[in-house]
N, C-alpha and C positions, 0 to 999 in steps of 0.2 A: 504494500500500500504506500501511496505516496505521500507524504509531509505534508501538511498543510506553512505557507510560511509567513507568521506574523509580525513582522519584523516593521517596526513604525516609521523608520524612515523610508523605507520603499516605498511606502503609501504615500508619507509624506512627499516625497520628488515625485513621483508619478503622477498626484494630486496638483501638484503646482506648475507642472510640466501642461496639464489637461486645462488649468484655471488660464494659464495666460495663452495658449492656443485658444482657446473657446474666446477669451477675451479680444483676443486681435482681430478674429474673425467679427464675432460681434460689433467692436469699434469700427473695422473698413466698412462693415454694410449699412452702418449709420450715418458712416459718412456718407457714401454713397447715395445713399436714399432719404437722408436726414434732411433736418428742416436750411441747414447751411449748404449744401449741394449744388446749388444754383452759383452760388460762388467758386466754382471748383473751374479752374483753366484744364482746359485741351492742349497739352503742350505738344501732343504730337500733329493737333489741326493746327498750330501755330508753326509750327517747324516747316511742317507744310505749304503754308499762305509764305513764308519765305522762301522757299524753293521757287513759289509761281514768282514770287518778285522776284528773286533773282541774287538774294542777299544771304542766304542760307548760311555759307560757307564761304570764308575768307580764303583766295586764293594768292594771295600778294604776300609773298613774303620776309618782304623788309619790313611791311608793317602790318599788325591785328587789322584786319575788317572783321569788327565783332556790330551787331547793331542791336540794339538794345529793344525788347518788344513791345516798349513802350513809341518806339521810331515806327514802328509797323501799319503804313494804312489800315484802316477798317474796312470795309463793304459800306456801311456809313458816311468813308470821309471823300472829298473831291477827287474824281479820278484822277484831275491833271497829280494831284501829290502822286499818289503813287506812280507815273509815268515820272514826275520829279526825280524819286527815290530808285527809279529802274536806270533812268538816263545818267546818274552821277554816278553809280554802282559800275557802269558798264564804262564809262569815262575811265574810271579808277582801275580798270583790270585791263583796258587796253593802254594805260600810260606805265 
């Protein structure tokens, strides 16, 4: 027959191992679907919108072309900006 084995720290790590799994699980789907959700960035649909502009990745390498996604047209803002922001990007990689 086999041993039964009661040994209080096993339960103990096993139990806290399951508490904060269960808990992070818990916390991402609250975030997710929680009442602050709506504030959550798409940073892969923003990486994205910089690839169509054209600003994604810095190819220059004497200097960072980092642009910052607060620099990022909207769908909201004047198209001439973003044509602005495509034509100096493309300025700067042919100089």
């Amino acid at each position: 027959m086999i041993a039964a084995n009661n040994d209080p720290t096993l339960i103990f790590v096993l139990g806290s191992i399951g508490v904060l799994l269960f808990g992070a699980i818990g916390y991402g789907i609250y975030t997710t679907v929680g009442p602050k959700s709506g504030e959550l960035r798409d940073t892969i649909k923003e990486h994205a919108r910089m690839h169509e502009l054209g600003i994604a990745h810095g190819h220059n390498k004497k200097e960072l072309n980092h642009t910052h996604l607060n620099e990022i047209p909207k769908k909201e803002d004047n198209p001439s900006t973003a044509n602005k922001i495509i034509n100096e990007n493309q300025s700067q990689s042919i100089n």
